[in-house]
MARFI-529467 format. One record per residue (C-alpha): residue number from 1; residue in one letter; x, y, z. Coordinates in pm, 1 decimal, padded with zeros to 6 digits. Example, Ala and Ser with C-alpha at 12.3 -4.5 7.8 and 13.67 -1.06 7.14 Angstrom:
<pts>
<pt><i>1</i><aa>A</aa><east>01230.0</east><north>-00450.0</north><up>00780.0</up></pt>
<pt><i>2</i><aa>S</aa><east>01367.0</east><north>-00106.0</north><up>00714.0</up></pt>
</pts>
This chain:
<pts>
<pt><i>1</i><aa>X</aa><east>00000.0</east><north>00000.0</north><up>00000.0</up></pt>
<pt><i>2</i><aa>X</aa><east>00295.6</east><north>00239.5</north><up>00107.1</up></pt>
<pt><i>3</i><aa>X</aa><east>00445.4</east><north>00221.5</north><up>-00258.6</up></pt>
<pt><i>4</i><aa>X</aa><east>00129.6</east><north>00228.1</north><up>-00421.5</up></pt>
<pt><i>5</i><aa>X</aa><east>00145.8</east><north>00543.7</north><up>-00312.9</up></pt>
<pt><i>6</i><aa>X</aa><east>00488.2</east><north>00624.3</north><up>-00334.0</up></pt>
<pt><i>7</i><aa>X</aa><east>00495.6</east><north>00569.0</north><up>-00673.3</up></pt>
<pt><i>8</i><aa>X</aa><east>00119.2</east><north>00736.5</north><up>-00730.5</up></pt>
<pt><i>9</i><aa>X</aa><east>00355.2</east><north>01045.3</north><up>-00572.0</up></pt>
<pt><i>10</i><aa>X</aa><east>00620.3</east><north>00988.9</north><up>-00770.4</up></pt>
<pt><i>11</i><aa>X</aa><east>00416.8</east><north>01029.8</north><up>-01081.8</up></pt>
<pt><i>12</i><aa>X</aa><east>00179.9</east><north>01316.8</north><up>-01035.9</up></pt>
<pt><i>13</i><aa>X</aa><east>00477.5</east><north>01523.3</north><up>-00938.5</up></pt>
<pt><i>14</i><aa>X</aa><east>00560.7</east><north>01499.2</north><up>-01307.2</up></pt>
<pt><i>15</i><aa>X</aa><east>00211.8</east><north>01699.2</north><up>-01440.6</up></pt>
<pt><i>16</i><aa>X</aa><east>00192.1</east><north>01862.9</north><up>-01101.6</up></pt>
<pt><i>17</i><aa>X</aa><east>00349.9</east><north>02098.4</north><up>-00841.8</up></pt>
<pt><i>18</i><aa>X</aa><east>00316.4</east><north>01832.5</north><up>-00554.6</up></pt>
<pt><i>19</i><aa>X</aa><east>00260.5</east><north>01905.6</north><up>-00142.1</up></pt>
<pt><i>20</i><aa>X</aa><east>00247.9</east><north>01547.2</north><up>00071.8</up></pt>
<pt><i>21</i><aa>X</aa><east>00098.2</east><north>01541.8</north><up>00389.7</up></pt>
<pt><i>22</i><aa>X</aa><east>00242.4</east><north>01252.4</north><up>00541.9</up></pt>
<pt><i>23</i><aa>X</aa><east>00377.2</east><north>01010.8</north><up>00794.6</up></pt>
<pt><i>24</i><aa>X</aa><east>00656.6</east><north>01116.7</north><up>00985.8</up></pt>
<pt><i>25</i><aa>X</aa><east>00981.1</east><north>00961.5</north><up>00753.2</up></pt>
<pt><i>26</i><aa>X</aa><east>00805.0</east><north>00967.7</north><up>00448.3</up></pt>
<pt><i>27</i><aa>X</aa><east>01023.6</east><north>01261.3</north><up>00304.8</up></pt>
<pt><i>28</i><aa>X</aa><east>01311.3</east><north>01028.0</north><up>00299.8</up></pt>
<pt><i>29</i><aa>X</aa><east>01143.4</east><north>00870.1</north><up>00007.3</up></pt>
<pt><i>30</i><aa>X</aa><east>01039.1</east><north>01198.2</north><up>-00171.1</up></pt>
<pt><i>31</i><aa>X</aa><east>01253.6</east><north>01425.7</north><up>-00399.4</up></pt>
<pt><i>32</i><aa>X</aa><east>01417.1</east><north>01701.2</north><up>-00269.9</up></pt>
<pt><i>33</i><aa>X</aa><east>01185.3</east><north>01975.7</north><up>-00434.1</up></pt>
<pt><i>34</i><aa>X</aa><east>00844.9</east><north>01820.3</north><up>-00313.9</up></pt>
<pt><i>35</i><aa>X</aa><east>00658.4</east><north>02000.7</north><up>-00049.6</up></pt>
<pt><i>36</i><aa>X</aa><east>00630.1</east><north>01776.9</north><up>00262.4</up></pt>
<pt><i>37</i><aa>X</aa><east>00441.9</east><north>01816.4</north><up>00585.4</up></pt>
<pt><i>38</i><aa>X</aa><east>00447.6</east><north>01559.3</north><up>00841.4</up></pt>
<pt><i>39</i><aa>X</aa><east>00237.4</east><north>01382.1</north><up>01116.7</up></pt>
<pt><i>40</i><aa>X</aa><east>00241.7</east><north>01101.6</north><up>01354.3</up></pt>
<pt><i>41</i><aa>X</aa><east>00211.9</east><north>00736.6</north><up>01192.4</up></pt>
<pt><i>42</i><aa>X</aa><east>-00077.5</east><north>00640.2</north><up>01445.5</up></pt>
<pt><i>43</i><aa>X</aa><east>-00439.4</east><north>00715.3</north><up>01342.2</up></pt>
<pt><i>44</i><aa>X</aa><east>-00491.3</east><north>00965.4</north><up>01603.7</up></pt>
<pt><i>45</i><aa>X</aa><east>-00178.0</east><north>01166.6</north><up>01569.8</up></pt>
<pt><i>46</i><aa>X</aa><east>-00210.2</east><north>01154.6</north><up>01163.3</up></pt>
<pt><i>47</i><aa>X</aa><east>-00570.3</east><north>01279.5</north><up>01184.7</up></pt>
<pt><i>48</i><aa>X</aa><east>-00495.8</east><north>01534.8</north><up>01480.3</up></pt>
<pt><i>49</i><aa>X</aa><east>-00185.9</east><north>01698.3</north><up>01269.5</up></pt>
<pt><i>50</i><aa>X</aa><east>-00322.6</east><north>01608.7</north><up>00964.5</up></pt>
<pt><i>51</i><aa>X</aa><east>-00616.7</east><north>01817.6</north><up>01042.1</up></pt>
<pt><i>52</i><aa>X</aa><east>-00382.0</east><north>02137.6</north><up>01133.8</up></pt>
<pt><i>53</i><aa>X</aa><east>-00168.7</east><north>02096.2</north><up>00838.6</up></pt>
<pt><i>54</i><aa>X</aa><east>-00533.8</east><north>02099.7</north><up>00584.1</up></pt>
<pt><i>55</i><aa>X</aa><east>-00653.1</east><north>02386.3</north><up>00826.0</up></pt>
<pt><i>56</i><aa>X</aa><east>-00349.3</east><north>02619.9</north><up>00761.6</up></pt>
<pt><i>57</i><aa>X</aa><east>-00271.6</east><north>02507.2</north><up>00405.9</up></pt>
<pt><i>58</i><aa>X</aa><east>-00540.8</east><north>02493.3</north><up>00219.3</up></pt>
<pt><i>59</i><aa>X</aa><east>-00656.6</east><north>02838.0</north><up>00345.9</up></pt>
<pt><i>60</i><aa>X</aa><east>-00320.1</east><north>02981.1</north><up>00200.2</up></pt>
<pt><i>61</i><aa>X</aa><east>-00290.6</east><north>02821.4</north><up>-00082.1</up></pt>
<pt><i>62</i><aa>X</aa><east>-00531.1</east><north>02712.0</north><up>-00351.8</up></pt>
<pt><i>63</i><aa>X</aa><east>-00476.6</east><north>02327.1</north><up>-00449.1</up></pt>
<pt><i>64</i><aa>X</aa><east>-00677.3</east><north>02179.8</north><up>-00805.6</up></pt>
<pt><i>65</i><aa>X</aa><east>-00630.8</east><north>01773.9</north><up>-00676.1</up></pt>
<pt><i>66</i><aa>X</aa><east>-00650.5</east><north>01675.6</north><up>-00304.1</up></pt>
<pt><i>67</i><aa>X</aa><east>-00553.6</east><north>01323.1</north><up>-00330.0</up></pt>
<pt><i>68</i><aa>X</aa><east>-00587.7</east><north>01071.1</north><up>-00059.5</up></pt>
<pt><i>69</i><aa>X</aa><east>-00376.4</east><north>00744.0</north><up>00002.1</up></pt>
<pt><i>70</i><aa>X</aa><east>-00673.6</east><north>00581.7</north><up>00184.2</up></pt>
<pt><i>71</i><aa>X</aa><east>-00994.1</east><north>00555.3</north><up>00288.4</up></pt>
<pt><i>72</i><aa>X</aa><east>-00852.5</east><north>00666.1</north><up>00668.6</up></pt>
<pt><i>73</i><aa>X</aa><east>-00783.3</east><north>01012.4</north><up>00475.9</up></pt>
<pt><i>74</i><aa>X</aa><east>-01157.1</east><north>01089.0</north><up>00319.6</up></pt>
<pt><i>75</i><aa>X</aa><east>-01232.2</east><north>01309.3</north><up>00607.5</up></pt>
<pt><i>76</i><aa>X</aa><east>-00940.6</east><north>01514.7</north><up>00567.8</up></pt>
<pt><i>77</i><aa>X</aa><east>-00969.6</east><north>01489.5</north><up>00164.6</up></pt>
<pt><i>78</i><aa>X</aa><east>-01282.4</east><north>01646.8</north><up>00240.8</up></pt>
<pt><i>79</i><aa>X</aa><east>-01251.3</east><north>01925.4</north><up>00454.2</up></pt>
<pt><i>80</i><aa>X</aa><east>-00931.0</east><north>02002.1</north><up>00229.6</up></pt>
<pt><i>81</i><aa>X</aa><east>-01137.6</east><north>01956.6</north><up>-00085.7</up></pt>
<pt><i>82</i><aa>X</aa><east>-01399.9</east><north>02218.3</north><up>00089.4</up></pt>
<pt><i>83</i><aa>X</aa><east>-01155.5</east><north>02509.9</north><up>00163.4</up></pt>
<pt><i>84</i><aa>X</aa><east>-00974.1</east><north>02484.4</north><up>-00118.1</up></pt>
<pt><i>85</i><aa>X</aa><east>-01273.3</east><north>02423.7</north><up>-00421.5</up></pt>
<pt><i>86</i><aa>X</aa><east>-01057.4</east><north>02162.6</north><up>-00515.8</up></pt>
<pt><i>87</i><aa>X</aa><east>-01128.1</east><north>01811.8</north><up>-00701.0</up></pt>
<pt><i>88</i><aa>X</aa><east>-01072.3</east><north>01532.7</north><up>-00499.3</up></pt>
<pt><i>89</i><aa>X</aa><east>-00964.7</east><north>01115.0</north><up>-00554.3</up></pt>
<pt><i>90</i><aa>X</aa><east>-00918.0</east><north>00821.7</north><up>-00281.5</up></pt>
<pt><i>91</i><aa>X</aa><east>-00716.5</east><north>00529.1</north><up>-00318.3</up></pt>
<pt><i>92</i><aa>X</aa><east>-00919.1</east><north>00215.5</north><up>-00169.2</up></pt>
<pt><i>93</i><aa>X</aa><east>-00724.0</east><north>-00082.0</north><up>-00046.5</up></pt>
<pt><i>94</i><aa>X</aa><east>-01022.3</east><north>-00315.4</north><up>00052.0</up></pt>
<pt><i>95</i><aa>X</aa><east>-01016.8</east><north>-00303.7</north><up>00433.4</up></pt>
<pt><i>96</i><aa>X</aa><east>-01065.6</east><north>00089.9</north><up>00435.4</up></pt>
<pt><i>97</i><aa>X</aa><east>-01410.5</east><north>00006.6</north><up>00332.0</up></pt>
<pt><i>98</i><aa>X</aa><east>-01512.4</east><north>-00324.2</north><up>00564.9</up></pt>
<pt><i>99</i><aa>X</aa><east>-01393.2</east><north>-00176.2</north><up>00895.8</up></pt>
<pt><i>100</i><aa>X</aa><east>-01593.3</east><north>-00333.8</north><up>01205.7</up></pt>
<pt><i>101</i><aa>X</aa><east>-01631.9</east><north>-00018.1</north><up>01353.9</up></pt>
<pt><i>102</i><aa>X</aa><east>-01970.8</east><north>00210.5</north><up>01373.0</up></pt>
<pt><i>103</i><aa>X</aa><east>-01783.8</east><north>00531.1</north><up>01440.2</up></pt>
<pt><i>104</i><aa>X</aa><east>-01561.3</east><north>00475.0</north><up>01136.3</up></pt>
<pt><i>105</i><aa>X</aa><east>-01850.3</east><north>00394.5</north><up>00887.4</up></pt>
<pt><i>106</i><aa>X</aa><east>-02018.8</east><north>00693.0</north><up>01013.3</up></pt>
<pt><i>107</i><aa>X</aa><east>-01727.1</east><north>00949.7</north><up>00957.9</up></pt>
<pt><i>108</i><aa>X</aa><east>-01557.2</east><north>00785.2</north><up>00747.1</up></pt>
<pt><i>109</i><aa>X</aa><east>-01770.7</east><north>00605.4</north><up>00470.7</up></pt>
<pt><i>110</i><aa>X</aa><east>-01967.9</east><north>00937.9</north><up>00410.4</up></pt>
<pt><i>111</i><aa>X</aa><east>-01677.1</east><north>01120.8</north><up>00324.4</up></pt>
<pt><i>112</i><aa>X</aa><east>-01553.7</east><north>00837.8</north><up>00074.2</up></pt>
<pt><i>113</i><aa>X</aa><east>-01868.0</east><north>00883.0</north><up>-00088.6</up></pt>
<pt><i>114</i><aa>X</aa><east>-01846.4</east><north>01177.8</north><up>-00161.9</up></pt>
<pt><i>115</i><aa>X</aa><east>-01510.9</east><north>01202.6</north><up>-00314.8</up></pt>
<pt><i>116</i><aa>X</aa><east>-01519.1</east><north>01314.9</north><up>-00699.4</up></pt>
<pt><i>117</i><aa>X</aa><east>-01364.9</east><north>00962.9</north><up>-00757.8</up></pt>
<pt><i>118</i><aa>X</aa><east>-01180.9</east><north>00686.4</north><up>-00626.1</up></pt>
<pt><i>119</i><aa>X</aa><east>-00926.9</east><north>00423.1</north><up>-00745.3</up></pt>
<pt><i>120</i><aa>X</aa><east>-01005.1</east><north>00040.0</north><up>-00609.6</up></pt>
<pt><i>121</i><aa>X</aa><east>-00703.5</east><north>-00135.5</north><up>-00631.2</up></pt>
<pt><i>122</i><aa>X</aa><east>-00911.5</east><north>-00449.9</north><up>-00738.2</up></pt>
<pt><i>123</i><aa>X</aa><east>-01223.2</east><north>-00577.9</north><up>-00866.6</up></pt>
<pt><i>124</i><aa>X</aa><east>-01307.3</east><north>-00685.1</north><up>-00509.2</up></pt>
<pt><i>125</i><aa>X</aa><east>-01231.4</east><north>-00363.4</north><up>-00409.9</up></pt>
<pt><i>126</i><aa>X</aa><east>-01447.5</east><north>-00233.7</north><up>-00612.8</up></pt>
<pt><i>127</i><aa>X</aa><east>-01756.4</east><north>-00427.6</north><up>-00539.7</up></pt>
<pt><i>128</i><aa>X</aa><east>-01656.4</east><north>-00366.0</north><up>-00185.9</up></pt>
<pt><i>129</i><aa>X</aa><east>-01710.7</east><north>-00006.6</north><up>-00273.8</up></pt>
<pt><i>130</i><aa>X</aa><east>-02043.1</east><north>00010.5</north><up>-00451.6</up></pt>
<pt><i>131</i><aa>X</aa><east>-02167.1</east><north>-00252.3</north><up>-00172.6</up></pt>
<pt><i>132</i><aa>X</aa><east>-02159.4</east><north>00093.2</north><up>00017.7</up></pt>
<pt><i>133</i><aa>X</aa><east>-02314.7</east><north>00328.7</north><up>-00199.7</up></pt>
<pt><i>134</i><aa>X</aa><east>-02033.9</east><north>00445.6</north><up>-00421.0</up></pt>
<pt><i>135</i><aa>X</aa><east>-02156.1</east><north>00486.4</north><up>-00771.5</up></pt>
<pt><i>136</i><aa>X</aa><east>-01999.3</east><north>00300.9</north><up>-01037.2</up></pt>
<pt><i>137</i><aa>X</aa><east>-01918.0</east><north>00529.1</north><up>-01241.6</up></pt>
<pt><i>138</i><aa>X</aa><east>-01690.2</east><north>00721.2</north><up>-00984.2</up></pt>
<pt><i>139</i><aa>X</aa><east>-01460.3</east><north>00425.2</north><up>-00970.0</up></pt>
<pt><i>140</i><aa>X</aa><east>-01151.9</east><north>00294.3</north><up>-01194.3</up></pt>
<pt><i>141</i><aa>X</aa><east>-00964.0</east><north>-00031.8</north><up>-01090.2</up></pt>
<pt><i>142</i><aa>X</aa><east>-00578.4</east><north>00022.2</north><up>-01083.9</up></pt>
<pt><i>143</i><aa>X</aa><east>-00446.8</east><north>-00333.9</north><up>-01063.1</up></pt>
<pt><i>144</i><aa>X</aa><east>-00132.3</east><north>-00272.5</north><up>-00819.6</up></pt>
<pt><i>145</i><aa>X</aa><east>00262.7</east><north>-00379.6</north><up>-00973.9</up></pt>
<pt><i>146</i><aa>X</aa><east>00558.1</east><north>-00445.7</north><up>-00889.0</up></pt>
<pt><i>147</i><aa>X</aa><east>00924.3</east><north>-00384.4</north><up>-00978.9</up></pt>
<pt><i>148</i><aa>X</aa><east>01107.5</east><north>-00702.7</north><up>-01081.8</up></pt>
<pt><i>149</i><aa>X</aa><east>01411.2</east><north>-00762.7</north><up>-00917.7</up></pt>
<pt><i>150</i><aa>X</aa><east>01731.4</east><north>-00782.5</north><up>-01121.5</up></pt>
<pt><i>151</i><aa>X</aa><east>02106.6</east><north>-00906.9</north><up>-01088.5</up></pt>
<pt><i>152</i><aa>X</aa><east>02024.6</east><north>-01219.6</north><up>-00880.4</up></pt>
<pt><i>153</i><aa>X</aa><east>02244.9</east><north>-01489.0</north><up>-00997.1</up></pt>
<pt><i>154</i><aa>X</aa><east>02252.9</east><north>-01904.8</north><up>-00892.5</up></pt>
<pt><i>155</i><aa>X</aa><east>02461.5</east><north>-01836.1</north><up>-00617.8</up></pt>
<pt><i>156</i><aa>X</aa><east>02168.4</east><north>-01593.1</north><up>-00378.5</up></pt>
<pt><i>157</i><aa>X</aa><east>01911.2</east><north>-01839.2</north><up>-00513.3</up></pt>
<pt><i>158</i><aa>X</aa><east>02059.2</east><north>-02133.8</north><up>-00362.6</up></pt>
<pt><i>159</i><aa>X</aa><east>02159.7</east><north>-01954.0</north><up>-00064.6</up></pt>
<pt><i>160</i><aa>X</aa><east>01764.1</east><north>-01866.9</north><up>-00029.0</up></pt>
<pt><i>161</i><aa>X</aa><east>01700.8</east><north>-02242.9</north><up>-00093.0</up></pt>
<pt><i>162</i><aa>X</aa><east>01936.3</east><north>-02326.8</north><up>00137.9</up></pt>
<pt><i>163</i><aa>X</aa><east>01807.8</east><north>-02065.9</north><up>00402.5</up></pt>
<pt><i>164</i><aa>X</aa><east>01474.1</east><north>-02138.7</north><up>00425.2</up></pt>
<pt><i>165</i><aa>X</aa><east>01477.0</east><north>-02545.8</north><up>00355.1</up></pt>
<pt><i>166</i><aa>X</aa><east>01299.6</east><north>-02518.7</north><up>00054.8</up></pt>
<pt><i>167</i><aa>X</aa><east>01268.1</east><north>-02872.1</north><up>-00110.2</up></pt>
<pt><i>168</i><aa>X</aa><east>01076.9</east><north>-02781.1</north><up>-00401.7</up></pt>
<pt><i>169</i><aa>X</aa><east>01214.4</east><north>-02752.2</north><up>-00767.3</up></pt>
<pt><i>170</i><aa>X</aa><east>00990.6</east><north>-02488.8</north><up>-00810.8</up></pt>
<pt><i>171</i><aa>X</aa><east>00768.5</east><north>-02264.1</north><up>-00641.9</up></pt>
<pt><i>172</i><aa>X</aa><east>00423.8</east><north>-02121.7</north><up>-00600.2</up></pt>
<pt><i>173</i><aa>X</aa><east>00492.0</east><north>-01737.6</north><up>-00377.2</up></pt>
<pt><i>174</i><aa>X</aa><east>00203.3</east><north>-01578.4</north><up>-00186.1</up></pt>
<pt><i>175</i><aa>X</aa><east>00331.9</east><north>-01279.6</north><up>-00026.2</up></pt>
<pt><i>176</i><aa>X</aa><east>00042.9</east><north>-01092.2</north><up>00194.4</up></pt>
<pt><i>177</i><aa>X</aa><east>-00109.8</east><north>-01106.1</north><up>00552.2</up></pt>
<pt><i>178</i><aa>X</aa><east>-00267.1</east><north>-01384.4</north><up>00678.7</up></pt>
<pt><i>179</i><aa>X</aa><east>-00643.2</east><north>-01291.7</north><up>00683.1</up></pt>
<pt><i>180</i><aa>X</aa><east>-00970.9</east><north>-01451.4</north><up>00528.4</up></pt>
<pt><i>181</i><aa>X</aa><east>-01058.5</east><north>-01242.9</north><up>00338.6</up></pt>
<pt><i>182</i><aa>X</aa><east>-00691.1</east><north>-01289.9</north><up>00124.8</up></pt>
<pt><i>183</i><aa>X</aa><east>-00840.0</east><north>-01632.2</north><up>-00016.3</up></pt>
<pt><i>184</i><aa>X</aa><east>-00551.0</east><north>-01838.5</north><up>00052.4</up></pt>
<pt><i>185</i><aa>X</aa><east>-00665.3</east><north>-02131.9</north><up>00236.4</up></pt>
<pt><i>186</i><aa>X</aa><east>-00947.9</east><north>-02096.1</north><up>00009.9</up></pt>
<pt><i>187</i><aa>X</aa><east>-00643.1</east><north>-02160.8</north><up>-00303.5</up></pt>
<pt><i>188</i><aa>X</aa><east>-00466.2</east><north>-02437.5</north><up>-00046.5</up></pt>
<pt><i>189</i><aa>X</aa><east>-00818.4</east><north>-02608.2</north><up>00009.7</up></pt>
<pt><i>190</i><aa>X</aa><east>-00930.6</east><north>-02584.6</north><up>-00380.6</up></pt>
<pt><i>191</i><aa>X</aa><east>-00670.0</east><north>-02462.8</north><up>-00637.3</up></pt>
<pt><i>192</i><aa>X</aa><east>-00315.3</east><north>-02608.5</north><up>-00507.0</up></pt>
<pt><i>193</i><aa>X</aa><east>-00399.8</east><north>-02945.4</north><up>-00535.5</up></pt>
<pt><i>194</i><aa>X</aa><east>-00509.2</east><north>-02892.7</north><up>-00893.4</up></pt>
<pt><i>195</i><aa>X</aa><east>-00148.6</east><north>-02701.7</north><up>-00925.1</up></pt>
<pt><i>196</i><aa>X</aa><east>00009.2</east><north>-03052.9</north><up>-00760.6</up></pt>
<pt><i>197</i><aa>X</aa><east>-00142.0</east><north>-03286.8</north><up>-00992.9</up></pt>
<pt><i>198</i><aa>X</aa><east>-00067.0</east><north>-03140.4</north><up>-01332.6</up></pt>
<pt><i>199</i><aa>X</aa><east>00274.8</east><north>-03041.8</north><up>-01262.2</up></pt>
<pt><i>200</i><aa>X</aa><east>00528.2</east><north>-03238.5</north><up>-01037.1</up></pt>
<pt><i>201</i><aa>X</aa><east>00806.2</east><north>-03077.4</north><up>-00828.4</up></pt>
<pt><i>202</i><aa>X</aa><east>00594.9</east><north>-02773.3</north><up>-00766.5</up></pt>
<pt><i>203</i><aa>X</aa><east>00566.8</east><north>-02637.6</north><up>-00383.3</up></pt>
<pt><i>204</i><aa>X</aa><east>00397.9</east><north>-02273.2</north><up>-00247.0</up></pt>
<pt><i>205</i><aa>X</aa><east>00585.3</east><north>-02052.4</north><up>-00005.4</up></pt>
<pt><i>206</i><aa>X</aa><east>00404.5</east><north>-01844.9</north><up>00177.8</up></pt>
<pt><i>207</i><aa>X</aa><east>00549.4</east><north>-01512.4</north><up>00340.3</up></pt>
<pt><i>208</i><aa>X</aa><east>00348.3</east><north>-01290.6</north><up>00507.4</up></pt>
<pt><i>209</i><aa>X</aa><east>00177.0</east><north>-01261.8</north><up>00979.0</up></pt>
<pt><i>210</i><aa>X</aa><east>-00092.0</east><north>-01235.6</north><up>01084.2</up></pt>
<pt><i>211</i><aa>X</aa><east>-00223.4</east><north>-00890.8</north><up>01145.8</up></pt>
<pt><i>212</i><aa>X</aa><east>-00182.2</east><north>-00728.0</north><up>01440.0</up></pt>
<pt><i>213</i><aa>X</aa><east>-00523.8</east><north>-00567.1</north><up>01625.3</up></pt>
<pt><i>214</i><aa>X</aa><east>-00524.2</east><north>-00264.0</north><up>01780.1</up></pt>
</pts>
């Protein structure tokens, strides 16, 4: 999700003069001439600064895009989108919009409906989304990528093998945390063994913990 957004940053600051409200350490990852305000990493501190940072800036200066990594920022995309006359978009990640919490679907939700449009980072996502009353037409699935990694040779690919006891000749990778609602023992239960029978050697690694509740 982080890099998602990274990169989203990255990009727009091409077309666009570009100010980032964000965590405290994101600059790190930002070019030098980029505008960069930042808040506490927690949900409280992010939306308490985050709050003063929309409040003072947007009242000074006039913004065209207020762009939000997450459903956690609609209110603030909001009130920013507000002072500032501005056009707003949300990036959803799935769980921003199934939160078991009635204080976050009633602040929250609202304010993601109301955004001029939204990117779902999946089809799911997107379902998830007009399962709430987001209309359709306000929403464009973005399939997330990757960067492939280059300049491994034999030699760190053994030593992996050899690391982690892997006996297979190849491999199957899930990479994600371990929740229900990733489909995995749903895959393990109905699609590995499929995977096993046509083709021999073949194993699945998983990497990824299970999520921590606050």
């Amino acid at each position: 999700m982080e890099r998602l957004i990274l990169n989203a940053a990255l990009g727009m600051r091409h077309y666009l003069d570009l100010t980032v409200i964000g965590p405290a350490g994101c600059e790190q990852h930002l070019p030098d001439d980029t505008t960069v305000f930042t808040a506490p990493s927690s949900l409280a501190g992010f939306m308490s600064s985050g709050l003063a940072h929309v409040l003072r800036h947007c009242r000074r200066d006039r913004f065209e895009l207020i762009v939000g990594g997450s459903g956690l920022a609609a209110p603030l995309v909001a009130l920013a989108r507000r002072l500032c006359g501005a056009r707003s978009l949300i990036f959803l990640h799935g769980l921003d919009l199934v939160v078991n919490s009635k204080p976050y679907q009633w602040l929250f939700l609202p304010s993601i409906r109301n955004a001029d449009h939204l990117i779902a980072n999946s089809e799911n996502t997107r379902q998830l989304a007009t399962g709430r009353g987001v209309q359709p037409a306000r929403i464009t699935v973005i399939n997330p990528g990757t960067d492939l990694p280059s300049g491994l040779d034999e030699e760190q690919i053994a030593a992996f093998r050899e690391r982690h006891a892997i006996p297979f000749e190849r491999y199957l990778l899930f990479a994600g945390r371990l929740t229900k609602r990733k489909g995995l023992s749903h895959f393990l239960r109905h699609g590995l063994p499929r995977v096993l029978e046509a083709t021999k050697g073949v194993g699945m690694l998983v990497v990824g913990e299970t999520p921590v509740t606050a």
